[in-house]
LUMVO-736141 format. One record per residue (C-alpha): residue number from 1; residue in one letter; x, y, z. Coordinates in nm, 4 decimals. Example, Ala and Ser with C-alpha at 12.3 -4.5 7.8 and 13.67 -1.06 7.14 Angstrom:
2
<doro n="1" res="a" px="1.2300" py="-0.4500" pz="0.7800"/>
<doro n="2" res="s" px="1.3670" py="-0.1060" pz="0.7140"/>
END
This chain:
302
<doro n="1" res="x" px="8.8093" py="17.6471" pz="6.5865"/>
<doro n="2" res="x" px="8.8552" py="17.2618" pz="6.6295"/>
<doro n="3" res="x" px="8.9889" py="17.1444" pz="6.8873"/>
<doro n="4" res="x" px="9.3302" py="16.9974" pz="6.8633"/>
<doro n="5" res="x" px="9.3857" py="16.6268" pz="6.8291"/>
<doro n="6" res="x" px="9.6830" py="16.4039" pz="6.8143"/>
<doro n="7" res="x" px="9.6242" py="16.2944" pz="6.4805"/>
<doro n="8" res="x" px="9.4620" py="16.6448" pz="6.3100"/>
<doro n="9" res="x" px="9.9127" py="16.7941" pz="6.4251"/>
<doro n="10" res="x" px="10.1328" py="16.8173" pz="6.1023"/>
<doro n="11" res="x" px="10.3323" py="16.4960" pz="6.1991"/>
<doro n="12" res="x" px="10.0007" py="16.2760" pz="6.2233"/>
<doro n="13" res="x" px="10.0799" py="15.9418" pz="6.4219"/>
<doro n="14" res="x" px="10.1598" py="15.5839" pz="6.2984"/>
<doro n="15" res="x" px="9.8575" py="15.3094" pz="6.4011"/>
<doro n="16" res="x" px="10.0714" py="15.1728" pz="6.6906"/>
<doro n="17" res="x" px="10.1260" py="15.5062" pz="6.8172"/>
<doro n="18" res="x" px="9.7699" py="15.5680" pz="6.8369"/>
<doro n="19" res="x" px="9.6712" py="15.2803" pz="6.9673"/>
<doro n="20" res="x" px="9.9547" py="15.3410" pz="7.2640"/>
<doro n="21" res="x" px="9.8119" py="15.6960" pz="7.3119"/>
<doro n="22" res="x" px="9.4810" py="15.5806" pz="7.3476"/>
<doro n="23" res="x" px="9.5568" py="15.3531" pz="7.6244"/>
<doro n="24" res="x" px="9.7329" py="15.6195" pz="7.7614"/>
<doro n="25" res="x" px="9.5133" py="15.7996" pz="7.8349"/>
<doro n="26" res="x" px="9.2574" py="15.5366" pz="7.9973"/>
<doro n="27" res="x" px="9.4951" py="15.5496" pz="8.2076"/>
<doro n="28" res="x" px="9.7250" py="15.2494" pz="8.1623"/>
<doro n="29" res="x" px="10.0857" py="15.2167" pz="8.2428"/>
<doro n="30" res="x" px="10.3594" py="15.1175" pz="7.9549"/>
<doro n="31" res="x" px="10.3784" py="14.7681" pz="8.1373"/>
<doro n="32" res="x" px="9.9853" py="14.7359" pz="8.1182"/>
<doro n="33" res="x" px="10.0081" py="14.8134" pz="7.7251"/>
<doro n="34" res="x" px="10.3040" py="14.5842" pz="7.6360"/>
<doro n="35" res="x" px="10.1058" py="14.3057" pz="7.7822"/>
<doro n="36" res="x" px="9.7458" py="14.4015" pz="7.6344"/>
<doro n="37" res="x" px="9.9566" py="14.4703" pz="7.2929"/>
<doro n="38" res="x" px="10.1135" py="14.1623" pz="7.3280"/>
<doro n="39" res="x" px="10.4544" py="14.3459" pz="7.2797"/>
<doro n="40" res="x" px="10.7293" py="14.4077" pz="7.4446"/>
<doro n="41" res="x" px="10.8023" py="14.7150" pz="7.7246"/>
<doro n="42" res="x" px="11.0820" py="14.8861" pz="7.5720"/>
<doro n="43" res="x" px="10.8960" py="14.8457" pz="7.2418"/>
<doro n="44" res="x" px="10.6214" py="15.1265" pz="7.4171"/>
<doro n="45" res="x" px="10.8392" py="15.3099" pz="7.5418"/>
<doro n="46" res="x" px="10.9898" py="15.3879" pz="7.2424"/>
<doro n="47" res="x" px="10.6801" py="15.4810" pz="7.0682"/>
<doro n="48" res="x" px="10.5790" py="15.6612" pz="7.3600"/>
<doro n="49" res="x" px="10.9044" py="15.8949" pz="7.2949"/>
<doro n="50" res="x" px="10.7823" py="15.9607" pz="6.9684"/>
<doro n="51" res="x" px="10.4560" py="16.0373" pz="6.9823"/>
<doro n="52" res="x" px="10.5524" py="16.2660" pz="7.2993"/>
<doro n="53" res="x" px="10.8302" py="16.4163" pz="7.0307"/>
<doro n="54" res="x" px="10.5209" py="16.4922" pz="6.7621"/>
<doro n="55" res="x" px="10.3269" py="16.5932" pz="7.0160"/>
<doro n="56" res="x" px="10.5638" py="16.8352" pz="7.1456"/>
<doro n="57" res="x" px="10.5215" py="16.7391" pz="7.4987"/>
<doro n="58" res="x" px="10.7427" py="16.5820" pz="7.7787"/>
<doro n="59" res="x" px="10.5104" py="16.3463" pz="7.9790"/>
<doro n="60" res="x" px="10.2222" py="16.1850" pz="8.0764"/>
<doro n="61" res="x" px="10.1086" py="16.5231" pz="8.2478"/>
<doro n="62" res="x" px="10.0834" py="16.6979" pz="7.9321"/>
<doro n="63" res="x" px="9.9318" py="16.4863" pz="7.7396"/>
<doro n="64" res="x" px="9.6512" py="16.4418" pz="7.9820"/>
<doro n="65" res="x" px="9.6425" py="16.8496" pz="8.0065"/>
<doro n="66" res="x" px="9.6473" py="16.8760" pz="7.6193"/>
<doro n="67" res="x" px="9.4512" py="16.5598" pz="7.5165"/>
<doro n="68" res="x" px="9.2730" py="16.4254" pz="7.8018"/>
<doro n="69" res="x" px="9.1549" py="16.4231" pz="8.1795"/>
<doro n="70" res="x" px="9.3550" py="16.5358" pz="8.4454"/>
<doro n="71" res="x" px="9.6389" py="16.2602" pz="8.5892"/>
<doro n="72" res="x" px="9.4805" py="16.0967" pz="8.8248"/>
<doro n="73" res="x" px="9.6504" py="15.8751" pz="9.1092"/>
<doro n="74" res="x" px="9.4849" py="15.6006" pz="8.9576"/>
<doro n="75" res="x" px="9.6419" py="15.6584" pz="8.5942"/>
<doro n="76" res="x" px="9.9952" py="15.4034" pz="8.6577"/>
<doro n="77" res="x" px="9.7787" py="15.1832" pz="8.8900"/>
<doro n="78" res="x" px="9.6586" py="14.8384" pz="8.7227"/>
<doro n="79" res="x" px="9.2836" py="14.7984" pz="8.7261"/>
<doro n="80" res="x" px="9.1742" py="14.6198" pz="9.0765"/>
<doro n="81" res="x" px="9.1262" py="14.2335" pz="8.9995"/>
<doro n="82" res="x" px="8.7327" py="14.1619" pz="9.0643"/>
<doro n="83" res="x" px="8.6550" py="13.9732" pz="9.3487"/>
<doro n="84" res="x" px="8.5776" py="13.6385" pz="9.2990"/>
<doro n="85" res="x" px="8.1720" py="13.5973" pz="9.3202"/>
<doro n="86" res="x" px="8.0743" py="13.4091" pz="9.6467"/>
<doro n="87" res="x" px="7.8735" py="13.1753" pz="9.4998"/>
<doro n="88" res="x" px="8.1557" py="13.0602" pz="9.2962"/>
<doro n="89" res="x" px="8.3732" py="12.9507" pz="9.6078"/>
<doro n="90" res="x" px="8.0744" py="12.8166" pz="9.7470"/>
<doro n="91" res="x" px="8.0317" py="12.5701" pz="9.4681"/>
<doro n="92" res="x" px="8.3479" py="12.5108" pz="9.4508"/>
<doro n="93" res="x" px="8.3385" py="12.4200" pz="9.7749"/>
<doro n="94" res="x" px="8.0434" py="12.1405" pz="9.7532"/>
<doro n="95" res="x" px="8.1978" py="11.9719" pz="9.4931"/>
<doro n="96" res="x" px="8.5298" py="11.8853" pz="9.6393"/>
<doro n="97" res="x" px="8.2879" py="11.8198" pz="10.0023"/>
<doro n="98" res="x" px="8.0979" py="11.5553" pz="9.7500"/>
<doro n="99" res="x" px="8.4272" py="11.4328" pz="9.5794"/>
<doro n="100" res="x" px="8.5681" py="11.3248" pz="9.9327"/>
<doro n="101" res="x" px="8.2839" py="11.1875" pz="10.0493"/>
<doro n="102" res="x" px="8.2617" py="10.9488" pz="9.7451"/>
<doro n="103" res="x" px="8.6080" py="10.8623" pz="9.7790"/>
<doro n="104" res="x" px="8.5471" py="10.7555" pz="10.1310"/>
<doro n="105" res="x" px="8.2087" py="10.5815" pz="10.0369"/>
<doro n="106" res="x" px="8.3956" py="10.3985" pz="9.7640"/>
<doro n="107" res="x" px="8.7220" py="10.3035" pz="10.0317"/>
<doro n="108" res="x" px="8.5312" py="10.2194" pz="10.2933"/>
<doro n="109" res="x" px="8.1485" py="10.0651" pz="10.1728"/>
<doro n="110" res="x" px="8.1976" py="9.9811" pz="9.7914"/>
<doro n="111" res="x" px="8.5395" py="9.8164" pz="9.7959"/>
<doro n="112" res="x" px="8.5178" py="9.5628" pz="10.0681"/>
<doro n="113" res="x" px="8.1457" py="9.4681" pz="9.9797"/>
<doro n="114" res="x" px="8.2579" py="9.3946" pz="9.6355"/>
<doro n="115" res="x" px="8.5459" py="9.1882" pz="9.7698"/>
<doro n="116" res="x" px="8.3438" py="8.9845" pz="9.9452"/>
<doro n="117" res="x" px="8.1213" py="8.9131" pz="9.7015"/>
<doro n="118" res="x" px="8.4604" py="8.8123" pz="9.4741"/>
<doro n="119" res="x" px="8.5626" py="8.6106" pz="9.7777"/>
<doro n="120" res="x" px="8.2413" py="8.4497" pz="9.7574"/>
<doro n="121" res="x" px="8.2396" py="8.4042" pz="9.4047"/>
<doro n="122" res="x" px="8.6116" py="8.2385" pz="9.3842"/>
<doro n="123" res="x" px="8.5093" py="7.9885" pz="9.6917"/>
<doro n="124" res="x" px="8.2230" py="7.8465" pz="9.5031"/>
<doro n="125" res="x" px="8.3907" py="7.8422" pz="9.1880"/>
<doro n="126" res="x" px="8.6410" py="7.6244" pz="9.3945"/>
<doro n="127" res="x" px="8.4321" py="7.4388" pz="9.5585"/>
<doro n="128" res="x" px="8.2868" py="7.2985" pz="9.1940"/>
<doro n="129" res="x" px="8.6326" py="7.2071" pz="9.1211"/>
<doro n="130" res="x" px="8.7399" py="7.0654" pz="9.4149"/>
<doro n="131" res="x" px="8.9611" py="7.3405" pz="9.5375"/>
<doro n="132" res="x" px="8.9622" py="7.2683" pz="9.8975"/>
<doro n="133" res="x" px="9.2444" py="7.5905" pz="10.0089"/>
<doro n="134" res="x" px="9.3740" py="7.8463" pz="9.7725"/>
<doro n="135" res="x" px="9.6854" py="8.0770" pz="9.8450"/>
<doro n="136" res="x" px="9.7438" py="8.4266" pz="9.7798"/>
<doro n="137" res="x" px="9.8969" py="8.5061" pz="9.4454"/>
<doro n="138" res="x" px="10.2825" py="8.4922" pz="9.5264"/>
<doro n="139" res="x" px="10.3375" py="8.8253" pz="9.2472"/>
<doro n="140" res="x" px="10.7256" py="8.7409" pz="9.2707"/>
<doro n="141" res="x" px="10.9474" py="8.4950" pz="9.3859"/>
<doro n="142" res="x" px="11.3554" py="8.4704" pz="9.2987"/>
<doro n="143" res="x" px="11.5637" py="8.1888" pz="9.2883"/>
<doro n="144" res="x" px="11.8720" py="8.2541" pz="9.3480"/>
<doro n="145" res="x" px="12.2022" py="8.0720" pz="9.3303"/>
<doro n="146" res="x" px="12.2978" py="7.8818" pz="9.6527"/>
<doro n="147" res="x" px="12.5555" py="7.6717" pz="9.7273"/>
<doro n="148" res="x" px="12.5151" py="7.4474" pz="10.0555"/>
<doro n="149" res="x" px="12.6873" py="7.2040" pz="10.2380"/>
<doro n="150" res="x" px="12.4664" py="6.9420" pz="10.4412"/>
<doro n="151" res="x" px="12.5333" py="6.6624" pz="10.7007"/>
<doro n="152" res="x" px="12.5525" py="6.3685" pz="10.4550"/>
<doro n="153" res="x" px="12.6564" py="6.5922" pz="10.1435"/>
<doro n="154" res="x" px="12.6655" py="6.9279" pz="9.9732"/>
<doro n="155" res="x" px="12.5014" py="7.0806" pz="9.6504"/>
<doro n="156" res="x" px="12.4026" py="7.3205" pz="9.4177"/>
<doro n="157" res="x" px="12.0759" py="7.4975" pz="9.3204"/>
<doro n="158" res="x" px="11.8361" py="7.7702" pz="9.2438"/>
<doro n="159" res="x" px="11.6544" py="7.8066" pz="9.5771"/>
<doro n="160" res="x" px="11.3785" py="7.9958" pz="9.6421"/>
<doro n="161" res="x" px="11.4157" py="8.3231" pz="9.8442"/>
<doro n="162" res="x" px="11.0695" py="8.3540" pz="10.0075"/>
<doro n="163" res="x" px="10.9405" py="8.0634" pz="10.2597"/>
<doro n="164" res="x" px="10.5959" py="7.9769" pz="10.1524"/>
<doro n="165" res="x" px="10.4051" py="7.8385" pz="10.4852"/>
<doro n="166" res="x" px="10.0970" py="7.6579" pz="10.3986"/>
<doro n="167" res="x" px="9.9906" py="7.8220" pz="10.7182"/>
<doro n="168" res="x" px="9.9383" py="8.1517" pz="10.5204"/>
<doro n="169" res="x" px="9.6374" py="7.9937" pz="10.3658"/>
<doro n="170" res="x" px="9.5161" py="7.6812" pz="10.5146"/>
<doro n="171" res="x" px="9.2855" py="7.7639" pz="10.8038"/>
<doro n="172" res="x" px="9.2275" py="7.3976" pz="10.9128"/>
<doro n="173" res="x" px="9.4218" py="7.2728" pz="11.1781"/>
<doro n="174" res="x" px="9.7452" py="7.2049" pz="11.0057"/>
<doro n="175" res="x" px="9.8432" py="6.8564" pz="11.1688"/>
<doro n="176" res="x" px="9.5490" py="6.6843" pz="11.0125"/>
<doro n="177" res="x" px="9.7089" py="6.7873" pz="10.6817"/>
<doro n="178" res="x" px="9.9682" py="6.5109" pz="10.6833"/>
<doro n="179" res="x" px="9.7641" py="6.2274" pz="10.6502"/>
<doro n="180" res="x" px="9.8376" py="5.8229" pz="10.7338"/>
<doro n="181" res="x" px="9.7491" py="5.5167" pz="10.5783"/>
<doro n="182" res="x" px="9.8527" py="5.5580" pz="10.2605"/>
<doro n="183" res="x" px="9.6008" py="5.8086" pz="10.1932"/>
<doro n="184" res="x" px="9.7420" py="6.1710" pz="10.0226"/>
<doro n="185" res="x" px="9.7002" py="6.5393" pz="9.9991"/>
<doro n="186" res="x" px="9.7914" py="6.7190" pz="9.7009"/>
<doro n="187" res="x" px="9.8636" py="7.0683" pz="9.6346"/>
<doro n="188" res="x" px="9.8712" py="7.1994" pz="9.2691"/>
<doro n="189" res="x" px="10.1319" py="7.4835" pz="9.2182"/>
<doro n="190" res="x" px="10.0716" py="7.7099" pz="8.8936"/>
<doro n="191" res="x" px="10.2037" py="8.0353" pz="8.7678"/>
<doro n="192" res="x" px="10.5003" py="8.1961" pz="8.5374"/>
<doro n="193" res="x" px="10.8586" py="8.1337" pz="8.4802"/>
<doro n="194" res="x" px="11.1291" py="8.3730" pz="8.2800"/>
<doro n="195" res="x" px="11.3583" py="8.1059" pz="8.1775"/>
<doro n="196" res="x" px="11.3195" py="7.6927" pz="8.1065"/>
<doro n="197" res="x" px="11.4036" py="7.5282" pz="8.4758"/>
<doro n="198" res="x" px="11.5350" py="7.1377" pz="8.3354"/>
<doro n="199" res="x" px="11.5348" py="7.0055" pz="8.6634"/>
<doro n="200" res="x" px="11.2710" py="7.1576" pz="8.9001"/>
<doro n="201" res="x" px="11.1712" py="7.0155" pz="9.2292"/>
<doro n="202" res="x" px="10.8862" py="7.1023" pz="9.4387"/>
<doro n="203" res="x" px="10.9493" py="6.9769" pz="9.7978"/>
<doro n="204" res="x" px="10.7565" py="6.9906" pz="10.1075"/>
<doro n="205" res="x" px="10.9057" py="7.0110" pz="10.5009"/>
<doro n="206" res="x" px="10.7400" py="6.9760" pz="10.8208"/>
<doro n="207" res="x" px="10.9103" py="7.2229" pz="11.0667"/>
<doro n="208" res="x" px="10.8735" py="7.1360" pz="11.4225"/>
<doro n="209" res="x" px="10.9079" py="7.4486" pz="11.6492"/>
<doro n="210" res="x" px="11.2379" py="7.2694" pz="11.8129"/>
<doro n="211" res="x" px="11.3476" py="7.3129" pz="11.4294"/>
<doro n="212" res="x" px="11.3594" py="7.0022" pz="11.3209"/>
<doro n="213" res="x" px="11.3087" py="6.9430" pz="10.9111"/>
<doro n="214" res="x" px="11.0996" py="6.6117" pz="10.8157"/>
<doro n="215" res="x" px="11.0764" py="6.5717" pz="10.4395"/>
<doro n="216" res="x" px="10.6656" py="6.4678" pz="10.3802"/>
<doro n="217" res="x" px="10.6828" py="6.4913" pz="10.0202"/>
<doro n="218" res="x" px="10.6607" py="6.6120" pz="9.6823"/>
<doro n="219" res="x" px="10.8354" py="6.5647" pz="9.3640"/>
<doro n="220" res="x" px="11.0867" py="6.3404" pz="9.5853"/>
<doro n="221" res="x" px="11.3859" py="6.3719" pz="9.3374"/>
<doro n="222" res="x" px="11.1537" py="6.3744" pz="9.0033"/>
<doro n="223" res="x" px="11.2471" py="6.6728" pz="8.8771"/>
<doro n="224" res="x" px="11.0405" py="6.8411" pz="8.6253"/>
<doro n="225" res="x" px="11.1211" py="7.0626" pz="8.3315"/>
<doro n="226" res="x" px="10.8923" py="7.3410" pz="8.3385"/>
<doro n="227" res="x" px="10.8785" py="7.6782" pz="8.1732"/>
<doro n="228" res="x" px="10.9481" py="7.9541" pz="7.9598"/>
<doro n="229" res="x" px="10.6026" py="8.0563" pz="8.0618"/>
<doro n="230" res="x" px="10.3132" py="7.9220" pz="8.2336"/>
<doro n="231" res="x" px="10.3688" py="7.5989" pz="8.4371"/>
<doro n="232" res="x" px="10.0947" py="7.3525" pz="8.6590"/>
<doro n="233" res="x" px="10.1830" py="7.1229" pz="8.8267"/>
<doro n="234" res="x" px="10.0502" py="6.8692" pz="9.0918"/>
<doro n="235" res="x" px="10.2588" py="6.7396" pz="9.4058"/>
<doro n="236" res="x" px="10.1526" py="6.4494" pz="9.6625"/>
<doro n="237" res="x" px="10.1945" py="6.5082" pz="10.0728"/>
<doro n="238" res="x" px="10.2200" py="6.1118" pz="10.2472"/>
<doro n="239" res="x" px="10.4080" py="5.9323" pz="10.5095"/>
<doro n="240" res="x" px="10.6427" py="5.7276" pz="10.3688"/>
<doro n="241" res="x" px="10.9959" py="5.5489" pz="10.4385"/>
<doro n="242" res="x" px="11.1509" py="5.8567" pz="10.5712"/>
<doro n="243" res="x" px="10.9063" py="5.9737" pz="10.8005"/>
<doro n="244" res="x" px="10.6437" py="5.6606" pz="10.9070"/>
<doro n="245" res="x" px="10.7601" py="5.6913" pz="11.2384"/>
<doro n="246" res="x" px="10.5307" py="5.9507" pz="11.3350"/>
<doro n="247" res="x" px="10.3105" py="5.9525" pz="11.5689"/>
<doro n="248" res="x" px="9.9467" py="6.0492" pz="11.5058"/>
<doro n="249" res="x" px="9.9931" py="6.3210" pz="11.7050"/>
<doro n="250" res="x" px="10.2065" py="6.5049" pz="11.4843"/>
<doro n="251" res="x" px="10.4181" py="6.7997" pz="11.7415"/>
<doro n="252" res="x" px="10.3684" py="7.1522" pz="11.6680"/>
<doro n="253" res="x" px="10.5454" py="7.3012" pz="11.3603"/>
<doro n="254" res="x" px="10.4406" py="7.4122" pz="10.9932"/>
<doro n="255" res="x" px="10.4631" py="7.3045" pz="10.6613"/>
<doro n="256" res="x" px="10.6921" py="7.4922" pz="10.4329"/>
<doro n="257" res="x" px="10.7091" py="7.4695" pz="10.0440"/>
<doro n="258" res="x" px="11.0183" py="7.4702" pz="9.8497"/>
<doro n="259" res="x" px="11.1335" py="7.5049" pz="9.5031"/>
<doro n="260" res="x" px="11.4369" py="7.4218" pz="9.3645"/>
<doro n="261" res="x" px="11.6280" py="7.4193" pz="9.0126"/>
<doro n="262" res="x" px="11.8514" py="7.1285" pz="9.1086"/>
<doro n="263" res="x" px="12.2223" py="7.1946" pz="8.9527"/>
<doro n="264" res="x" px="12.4568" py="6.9205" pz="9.1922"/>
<doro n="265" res="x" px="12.3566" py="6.7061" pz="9.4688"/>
<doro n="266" res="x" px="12.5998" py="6.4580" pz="9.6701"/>
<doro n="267" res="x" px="12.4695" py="6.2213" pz="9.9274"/>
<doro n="268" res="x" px="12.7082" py="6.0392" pz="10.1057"/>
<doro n="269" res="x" px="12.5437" py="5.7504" pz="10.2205"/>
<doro n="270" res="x" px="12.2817" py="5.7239" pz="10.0007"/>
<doro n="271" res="x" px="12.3906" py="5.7338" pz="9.6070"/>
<doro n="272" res="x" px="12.0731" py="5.7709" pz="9.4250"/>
<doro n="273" res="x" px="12.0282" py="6.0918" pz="9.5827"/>
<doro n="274" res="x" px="12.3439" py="6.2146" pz="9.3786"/>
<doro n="275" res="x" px="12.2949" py="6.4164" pz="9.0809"/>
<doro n="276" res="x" px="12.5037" py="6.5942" pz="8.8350"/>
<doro n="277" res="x" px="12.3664" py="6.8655" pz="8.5652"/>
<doro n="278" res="x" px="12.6628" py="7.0477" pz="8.5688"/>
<doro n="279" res="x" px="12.7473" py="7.3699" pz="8.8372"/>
<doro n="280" res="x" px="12.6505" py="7.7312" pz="8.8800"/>
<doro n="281" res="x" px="12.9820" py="7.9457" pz="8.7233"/>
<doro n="282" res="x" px="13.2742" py="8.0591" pz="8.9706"/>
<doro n="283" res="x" px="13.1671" py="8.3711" pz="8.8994"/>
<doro n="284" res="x" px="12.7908" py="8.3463" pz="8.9773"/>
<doro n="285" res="x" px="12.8150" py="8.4438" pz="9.3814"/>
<doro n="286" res="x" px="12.5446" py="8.2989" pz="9.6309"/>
<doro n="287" res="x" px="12.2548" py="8.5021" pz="9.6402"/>
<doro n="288" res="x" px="12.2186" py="8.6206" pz="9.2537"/>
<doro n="289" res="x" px="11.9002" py="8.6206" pz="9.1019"/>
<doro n="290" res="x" px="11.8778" py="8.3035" pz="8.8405"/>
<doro n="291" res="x" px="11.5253" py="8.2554" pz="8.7380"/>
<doro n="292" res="x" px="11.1899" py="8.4675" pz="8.8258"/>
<doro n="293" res="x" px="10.8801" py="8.2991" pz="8.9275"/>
<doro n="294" res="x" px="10.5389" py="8.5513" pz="8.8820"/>
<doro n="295" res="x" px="10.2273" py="8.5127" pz="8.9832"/>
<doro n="296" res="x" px="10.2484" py="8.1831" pz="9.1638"/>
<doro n="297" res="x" px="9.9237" py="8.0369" pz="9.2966"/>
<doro n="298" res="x" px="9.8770" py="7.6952" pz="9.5558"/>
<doro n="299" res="x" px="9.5601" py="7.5196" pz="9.5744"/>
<doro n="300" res="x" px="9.5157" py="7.2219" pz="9.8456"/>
<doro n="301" res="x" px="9.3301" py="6.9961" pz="9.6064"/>
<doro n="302" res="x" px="9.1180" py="6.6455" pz="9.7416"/>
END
């Protein structure tokens, strides 16, 4: 006599039904064959009801008495996960040891010898131009709207919101900058502007440390139109009228570049100073962003 089947009964099983029993009894749980079936859980037990209905049994018990090996406490209990091989950790382990290591080679070896060579590289390429001091690269600098009353006057411009000391890059000692007898130094501004400035002005202060402002040059009411885009532009540093009463020894202080887009100026005393391209709006308040310079770059040039 054969032995008795699921599928050799009267009401012979659907495919799905088989499949389902089959797992079943390797000994997975209805959760474990949804997943492997890539169905859903009620969708096995459902055809678990059936085939237990054809079968003419009422649970897992039975069927493993009729069909299969005793139920074993291991028969609902998901497979154990291997453990992962030792080696494996190991190796994973060396190669995030190497990829620190070369991070910290790279930070703390490779980047600052490869600045210094760039260093070295950008000093002689200055030095074959004539490029006596170069600045940092300024990325951004606002001018904003400012409206300012003096002693002799009051005025309107686009003033720069970051003071730019030529202390930040000159490493020479800064009072033989401002030289006498007629003789110069010039400092080349160049870099980026969002809008067209009609009237720019690039002005130089010395700054004593008892605060007091002496005007030592640059575009000296010229103003220059400059911009949308890149700009260059070359300013001279001299005694003249304003400030020939200096002494050689020039007190301690810095120098301190300005730029300006020059909207109203009124002197008081002196009228060639005055100067009238219209005002910033009512509405405009101090302090609002007017024009965007990027990338700005000074070179103390012979």
């Amino acid at each position: 006599m054969n032995e008795e089947t699921p599928n050799n009964r009267k009401t012979p099983l659907t495919i799905r039904e088989q499949e389902i029993i089959n797992l079943l009894l390797e000994g997975n749980s209805p959760k474990e064959i949804a997943y492997k079936l890539k169905i859903t859980y009620r969708t096995v037990v459902f055809h678990q009801s059936n085939l237990y209905r054809k079968l003419e049994i009422k649970n897992i018990k039975e069927l493993f008495n009729k069909y299969g090996k005793s139920v074993s406490s291991q028969a609902q209990t998901p497979p154990e996960k291997p453990k992962q091989n030792i080696v494996t950790l190991l190796l994973s382990a060396g190669i995030f040891l190497l990829a620190v290591s070369l991070t910290l080679i790279i930070i703390f070896v490779i980047k600052p010898y490869i600045s210094s060579i760039n260093q070295e590289i950008i000093s002689k390429s200055n030095a074959l131009k004539g490029v006596i001091y170069t600045s940092p690269v300024y990325e951004k600098i606002n001018l904003r709207a400012t409206r300012w009353i003096g002693l002799y006057g009051f005025g309107e411009d686009y003033g720069t919101s970051k003071s730019i000391k030529l202390a930040d890059f000159y490493t020479g000692d800064i009072r033989n900058f401002l030289k006498p007898n007629q003789q110069y130094s010039q400092l080349r501004l160049s870099g980026e502007v969002d809008i067209e400035l009609k009237n720019m002005e690039i002005i130089v202060n010395y700054v004593t440390r008892d605060n007091k402002w002496l005007h030592v040059g640059g575009s000296d009411h010229v103003f220059v139109p400059i911009g949308p885009g890149r700009f260059s532009e070359i300013i001279k540093i001299f005694y003249n009228d304003h400030n020939d009463w200096l002494s050689d020894e020039l007190p301690p202080g810095e120098f301190i570049i300005g730029i300006n887009e020059v909207i109203y100026r009124y002197n008081s005393i002196y009228s060639p100073h005055n100067f009238d391209f219209g005002r910033i709006p009512e509405q405009i308040p101090d302090g609002r962003t007017m024009a965007v310079i990027t990338n700005l770059k000074i070179e103390i040039i012979p």
